[in-house]
C-alpha positions as CSV (number, residue, x, y, z in Angstrom):
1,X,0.0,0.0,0.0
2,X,1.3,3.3,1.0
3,X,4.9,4.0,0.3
4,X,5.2,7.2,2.7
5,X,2.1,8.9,0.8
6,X,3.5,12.6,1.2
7,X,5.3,12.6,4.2
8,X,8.9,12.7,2.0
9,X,7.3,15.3,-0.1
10,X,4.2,17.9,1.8
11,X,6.3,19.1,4.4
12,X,8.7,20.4,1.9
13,X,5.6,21.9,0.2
14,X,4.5,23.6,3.2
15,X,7.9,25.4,4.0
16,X,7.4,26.7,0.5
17,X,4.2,27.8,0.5
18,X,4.9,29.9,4.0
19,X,8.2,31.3,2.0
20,X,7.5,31.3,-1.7
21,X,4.2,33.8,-1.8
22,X,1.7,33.5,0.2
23,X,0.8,36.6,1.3
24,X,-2.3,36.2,3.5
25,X,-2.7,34.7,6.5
26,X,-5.2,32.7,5.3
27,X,-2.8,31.2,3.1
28,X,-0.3,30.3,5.3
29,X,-2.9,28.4,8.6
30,X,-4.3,26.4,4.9
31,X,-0.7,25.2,3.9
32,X,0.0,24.6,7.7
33,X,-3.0,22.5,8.1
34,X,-2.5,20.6,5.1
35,X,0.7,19.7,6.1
36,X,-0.6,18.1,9.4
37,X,-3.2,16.9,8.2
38,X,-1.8,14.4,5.2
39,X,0.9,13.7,7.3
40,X,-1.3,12.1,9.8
41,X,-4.1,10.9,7.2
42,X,-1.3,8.7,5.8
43,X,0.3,7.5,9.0
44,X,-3.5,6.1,9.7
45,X,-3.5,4.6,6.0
46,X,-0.2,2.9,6.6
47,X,-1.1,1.3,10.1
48,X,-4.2,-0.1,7.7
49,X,-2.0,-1.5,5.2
50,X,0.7,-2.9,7.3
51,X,-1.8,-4.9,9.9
52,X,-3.3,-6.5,6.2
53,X,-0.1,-6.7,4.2
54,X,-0.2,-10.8,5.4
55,X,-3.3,-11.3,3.2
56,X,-2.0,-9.3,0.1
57,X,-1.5,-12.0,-2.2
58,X,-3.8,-15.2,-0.6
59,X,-8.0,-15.4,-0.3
60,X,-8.5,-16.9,2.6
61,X,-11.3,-19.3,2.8
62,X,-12.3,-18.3,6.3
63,X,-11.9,-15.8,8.9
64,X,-10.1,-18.3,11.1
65,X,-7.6,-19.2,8.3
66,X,-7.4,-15.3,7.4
67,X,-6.0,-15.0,11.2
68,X,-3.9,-18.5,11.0
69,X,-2.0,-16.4,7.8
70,X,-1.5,-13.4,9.4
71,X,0.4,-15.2,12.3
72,X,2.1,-17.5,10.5
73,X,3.2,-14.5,8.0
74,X,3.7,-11.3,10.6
75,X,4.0,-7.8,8.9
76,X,7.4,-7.5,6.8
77,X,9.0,-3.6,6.7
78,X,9.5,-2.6,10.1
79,X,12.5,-2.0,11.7
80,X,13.7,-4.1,14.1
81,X,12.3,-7.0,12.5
82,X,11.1,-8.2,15.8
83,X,9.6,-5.1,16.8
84,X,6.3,-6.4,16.0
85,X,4.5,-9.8,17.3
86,X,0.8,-10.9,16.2
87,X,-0.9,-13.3,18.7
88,X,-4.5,-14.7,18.6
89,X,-7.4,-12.7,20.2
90,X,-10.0,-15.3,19.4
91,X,-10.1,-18.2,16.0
92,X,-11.3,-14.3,14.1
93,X,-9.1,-11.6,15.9
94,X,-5.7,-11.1,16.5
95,X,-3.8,-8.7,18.7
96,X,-0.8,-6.4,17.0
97,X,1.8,-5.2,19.4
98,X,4.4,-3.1,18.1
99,X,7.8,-2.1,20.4
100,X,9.0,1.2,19.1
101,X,9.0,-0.1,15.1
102,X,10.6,2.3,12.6
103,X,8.5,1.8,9.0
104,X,7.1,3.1,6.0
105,X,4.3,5.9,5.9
106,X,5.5,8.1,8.3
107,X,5.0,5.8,11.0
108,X,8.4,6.2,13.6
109,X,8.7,5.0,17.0
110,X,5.6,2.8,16.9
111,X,4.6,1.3,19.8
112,X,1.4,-0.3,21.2
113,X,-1.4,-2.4,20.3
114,X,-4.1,-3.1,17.9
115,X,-7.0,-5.4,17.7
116,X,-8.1,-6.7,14.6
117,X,-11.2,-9.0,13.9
118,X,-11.6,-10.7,10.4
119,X,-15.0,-11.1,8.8
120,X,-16.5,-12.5,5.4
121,X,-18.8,-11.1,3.6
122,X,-21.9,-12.8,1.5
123,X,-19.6,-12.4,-1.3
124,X,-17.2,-14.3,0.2
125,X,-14.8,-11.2,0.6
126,X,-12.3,-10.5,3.3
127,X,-13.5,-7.8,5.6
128,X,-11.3,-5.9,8.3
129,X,-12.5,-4.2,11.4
130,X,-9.1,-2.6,13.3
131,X,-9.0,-0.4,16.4
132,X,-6.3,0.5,19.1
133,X,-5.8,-1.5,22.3
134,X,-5.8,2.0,24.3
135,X,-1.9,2.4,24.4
136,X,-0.9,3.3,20.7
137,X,1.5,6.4,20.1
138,X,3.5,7.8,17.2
139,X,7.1,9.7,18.0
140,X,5.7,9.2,21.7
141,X,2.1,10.8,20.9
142,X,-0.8,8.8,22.1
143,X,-3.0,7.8,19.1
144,X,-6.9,7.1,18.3
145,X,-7.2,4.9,15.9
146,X,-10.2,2.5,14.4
147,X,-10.8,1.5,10.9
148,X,-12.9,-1.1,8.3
149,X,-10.7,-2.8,5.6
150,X,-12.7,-4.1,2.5
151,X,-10.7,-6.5,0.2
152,X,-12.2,-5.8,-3.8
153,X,-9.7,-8.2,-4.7
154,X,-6.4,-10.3,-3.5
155,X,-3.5,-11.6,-5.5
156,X,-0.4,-9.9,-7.3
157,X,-3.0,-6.9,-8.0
158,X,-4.5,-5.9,-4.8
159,X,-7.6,-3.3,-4.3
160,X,-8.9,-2.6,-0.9
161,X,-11.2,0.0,0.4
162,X,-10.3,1.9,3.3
163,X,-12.4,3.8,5.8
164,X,-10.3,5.1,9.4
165,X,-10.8,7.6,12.0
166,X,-7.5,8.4,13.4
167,X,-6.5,11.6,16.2
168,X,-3.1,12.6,17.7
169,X,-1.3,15.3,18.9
170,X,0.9,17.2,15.9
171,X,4.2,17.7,17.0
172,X,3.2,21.8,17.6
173,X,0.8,20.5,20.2
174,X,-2.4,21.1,18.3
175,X,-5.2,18.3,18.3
176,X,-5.5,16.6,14.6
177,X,-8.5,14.6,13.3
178,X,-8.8,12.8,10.2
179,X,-11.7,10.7,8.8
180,X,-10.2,8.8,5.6
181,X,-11.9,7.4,2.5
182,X,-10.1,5.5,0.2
183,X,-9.6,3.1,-2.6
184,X,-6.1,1.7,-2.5
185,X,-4.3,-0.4,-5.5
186,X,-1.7,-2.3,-4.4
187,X,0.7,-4.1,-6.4
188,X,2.6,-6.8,-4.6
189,X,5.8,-7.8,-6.9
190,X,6.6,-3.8,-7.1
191,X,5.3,-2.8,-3.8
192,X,3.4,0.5,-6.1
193,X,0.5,1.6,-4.7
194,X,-2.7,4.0,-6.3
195,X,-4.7,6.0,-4.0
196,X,-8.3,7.6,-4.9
197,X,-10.5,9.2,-2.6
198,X,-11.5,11.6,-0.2
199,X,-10.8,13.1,3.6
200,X,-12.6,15.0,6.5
201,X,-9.7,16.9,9.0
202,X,-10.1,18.9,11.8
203,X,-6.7,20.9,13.2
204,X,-8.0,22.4,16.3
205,X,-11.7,24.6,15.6
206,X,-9.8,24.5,11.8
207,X,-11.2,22.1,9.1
208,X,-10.1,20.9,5.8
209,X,-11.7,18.7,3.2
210,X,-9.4,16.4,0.9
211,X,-9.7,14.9,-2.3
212,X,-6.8,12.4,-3.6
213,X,-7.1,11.7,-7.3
214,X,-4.7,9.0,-9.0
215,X,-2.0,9.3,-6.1
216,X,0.3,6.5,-7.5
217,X,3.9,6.0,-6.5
218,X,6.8,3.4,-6.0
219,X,9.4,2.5,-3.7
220,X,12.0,5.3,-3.8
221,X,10.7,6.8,-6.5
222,X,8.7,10.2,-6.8
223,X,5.2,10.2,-7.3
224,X,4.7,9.4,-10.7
225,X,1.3,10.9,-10.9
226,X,-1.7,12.4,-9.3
227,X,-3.5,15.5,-7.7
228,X,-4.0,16.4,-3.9
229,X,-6.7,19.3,-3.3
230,X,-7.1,20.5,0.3
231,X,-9.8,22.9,0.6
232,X,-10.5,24.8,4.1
233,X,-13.8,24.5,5.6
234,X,-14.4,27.8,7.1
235,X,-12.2,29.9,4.1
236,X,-13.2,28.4,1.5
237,X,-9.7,28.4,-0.2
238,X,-7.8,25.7,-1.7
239,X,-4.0,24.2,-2.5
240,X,-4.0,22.1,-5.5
241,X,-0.6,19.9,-5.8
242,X,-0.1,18.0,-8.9
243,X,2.8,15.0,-9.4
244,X,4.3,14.3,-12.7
245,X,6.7,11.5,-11.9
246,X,9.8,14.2,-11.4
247,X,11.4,15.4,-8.6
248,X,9.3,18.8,-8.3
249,X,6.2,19.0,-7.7
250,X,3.4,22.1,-9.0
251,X,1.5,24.1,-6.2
252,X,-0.9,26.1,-6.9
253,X,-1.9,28.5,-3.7
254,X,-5.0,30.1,-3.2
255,X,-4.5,33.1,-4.8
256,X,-3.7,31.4,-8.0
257,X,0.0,31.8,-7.2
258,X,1.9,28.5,-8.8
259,X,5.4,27.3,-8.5
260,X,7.5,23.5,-8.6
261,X,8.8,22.6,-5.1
262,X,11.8,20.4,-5.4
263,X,10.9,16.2,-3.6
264,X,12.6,14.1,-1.7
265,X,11.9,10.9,-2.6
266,X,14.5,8.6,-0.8
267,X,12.1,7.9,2.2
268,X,12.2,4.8,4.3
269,X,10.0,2.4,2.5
């Protein structure tokens, strides 16, 4: 799923927008906010993918087999390797305990639990519900975290949709909430993901809406395409940023300003 969604590339953006012409303060508490904001949106979307990564590329044929693979499998890309242990909650639920795990997404110093409880659907499809265990944090910042994972598909191609709530203290001290919905495409043989979709965020009494169209990037590589739109709730105003698979990306500020902000692209994946 998610190689480090923005975090490599947004807070670069934001530095620019507060330096690079945005003469009303308007504009500069949007490109603050929007900062936070995807930052955290993806940390949440990450946690998702990482708990399900075990059932990427097999359809379980029951929700006690779903759990059985996840054990048996764990959850590769953290740092230590043994940071992370998956035990049984029940035959449908298992419990995720991570020991100050370094990964992809954004997601540093990880530590806590989650509870997840598999499901299948008339359909026969895989079904997800995930929430913390009450001890989660981020870089030491306690975490609320639930989510429902839907499996469209499962094999090389993977296509999941993805609804979370997630809130945490930013690292300025300000309360963040984010209420995610997405359809992820998730390739397993190049690890390139495709997000779609849509976001609710609240910053303190500040609120943003988001719309992800065609996100799609690989493993230290830029984005290779796609367009993020965060609007403000109470403004009105929006920051449009557009990838083209370079190393820049185009911002266009509220005012119609536009300029490329140089990417970093070498994050831990």
């Amino acid at each position: 799923m998610m190689k480090k969604l923005v975090a490599a590339t947004l807070p670069a953006l934001a530095v620019a927008a507060l330096s690079g012409g945005c003469n009303l303060q308007t504009n500069q508490s949007l490109a603050d906010d929007a900062t936070a904001s995807v930052s955290q949106t993806q940390q949440a979307a990450g946690l998702t993918k990482l708990i399900t990564q075990p059932l990427d590329t097999e359809q379980p044929a029951s929700p006690e087999e779903a759990t059985e693979t996840m054990q048996a499998k764990g959850i590769a890309g953290l740092y230590p390797a043994d940071c992370v242990t998956i035990t049984p909650n029940s035959l449908v639920s298992v419990h995720v305990q991570f020991d100050d795990c370094t990964g992809p997404f954004g997601l540093l110093h990880l530590t806590g639990g989650v509870d997840a409880e598999v499901s299948l659907n008339e359909e026969g499809t895989v079904e997800m519900d995930l929430a913390d265990s009450g001890d989660l944090t981020v870089e030491g910042n306690s975490v609320d975290y639930e989510a429902h994972a839907v499996f469209l598909s499962i094999g090389v191609d993977s296509e999941l949709l993805w609804k979370g709530h997630w809130s945490a203290e930013t690292s300025w001290g300000d309360l963040a909430t984010h209420d995610t919905d997405l359809r992820i495409k998730f390739n397993a043989l190049t690890r390139c993901i495709r997000l779609d979709g849509s976001a609710d965020s609240a910053l303190g009494e500040r609120g943003l809406e988001w719309d992800i169209d065609g996100y799609s990037v690989c493993p230290l590589e830029c984005p290779a395409g796609g367009v993020v739109t965060a609007t403000g709730i109470e403004s009105g105003e929006t920051v449009v940023i557009t990838f083209d698979g370079s190393d820049s990306a185009d911002v266009t500020l509220p005012d119609g300003e536009t300029y490329d902000v140089p990417l970093v692209c070498s994050a831990l994946l």
